[in-house]
N, C-alpha and C positions, 0 to 999 in steps of 0.2 A: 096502188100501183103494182102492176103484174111485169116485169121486164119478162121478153121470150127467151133472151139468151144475153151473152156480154156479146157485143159488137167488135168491140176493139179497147186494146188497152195503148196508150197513147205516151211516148216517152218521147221529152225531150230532148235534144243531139245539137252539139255545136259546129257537126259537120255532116253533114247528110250521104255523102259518097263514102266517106272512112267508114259511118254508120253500117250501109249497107253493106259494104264488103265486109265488114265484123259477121255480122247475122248472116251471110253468105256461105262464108269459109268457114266460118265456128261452128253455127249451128247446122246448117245443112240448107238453107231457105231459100228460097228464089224470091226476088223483089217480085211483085207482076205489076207496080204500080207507081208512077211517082207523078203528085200533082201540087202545081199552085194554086194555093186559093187565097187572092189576091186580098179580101176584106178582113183576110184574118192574119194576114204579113207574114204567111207561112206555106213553107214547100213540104208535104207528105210523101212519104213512102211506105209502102203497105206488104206486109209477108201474109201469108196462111200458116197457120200451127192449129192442127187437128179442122177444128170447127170456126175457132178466134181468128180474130185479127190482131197483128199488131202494126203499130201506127208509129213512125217516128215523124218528128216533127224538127223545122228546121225552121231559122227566122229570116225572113228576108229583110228585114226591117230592125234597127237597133231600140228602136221604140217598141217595137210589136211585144204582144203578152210573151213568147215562147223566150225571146231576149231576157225579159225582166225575169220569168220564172229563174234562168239558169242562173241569172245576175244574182239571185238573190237565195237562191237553193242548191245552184248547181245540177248540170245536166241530171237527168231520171225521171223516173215515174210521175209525167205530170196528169193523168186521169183514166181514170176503167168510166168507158162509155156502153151503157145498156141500151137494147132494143128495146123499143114500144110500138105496140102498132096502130095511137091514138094519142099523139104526142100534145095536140092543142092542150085537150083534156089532162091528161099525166101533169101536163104545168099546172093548170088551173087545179087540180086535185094537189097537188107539190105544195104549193101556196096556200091552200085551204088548211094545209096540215104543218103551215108554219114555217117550211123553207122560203130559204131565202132566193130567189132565182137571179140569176146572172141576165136571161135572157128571157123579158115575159111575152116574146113568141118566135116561134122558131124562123130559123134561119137556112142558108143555103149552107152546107157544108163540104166535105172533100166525097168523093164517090157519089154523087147525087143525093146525098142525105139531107133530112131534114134535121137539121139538130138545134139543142138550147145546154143550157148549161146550168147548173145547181151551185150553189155557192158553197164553197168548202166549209164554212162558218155552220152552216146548219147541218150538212152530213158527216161530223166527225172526224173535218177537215183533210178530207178525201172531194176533190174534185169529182162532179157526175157528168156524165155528158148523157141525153138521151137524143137519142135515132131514131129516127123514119126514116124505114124504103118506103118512098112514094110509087106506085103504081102509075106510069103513064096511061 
């Protein structure tokens, strides 16, 4: 697996507006982005820093994964997501070499992404997420 860059580092927030205005006024950022993505019970907001994304995440759902992580870890750092530009494959090679995958095929994600997820258990328990930009 060749990742091309980090896509986005993905932190969880237990409130999405406080979030934003934090990263606004502190660090200097402009939101340009805020989405639901209904299958995953979570509302995204996206900044630019340099090349990266960063990704907060908010639950809209008290069952939803983003709820339990904080439940259980408390808000922060819930995953660094890598670019690929052959993500079927990257699983199928991911798997061949032993991880464990969350998702054995990608799915729709927030920005038009194709994404899947790695299971913290086999990466050092570091959450992965891999991306595809699909080309229309």
């Amino acid at each position: 697996m060749k990742p091309s860059h980090i896509e986005h580092i993905g932190i969880a927030v237990t409130n999405l507006e406080d979030s934003i205005r934090l990263y606004e006024k502190v660090f200097g950022l402009k939101c340009y982005n805020i989405e639901e993505v209904k299958d995953q019970k979570v509302r995204t907001a996206f900044f630019m820093v340099g090349q990266t994304k960063i990704e907060l995440l908010e639950s809209t759902d008290p069952e939803g994964p983003i709820s339990k992580f904080i439940e259980n870890r408390g808000p922060g750092i819930h995953h660094i997501a890598f670019a690929v530009d052959y993500l079927d494959a990257e699983l199928k090679h991911a798997e061949k070499e032993g991880v464990k995958l969350i998702d054995k095929n990608p799915r729709k994600g927030a920005e038009g992404l194709d994404i899947a997820f790695l299971h913290p258990r086999s990466t050092g328990g570091v959450l992965i997420e891999l991306c595809e930009h699909k080309s229309e």
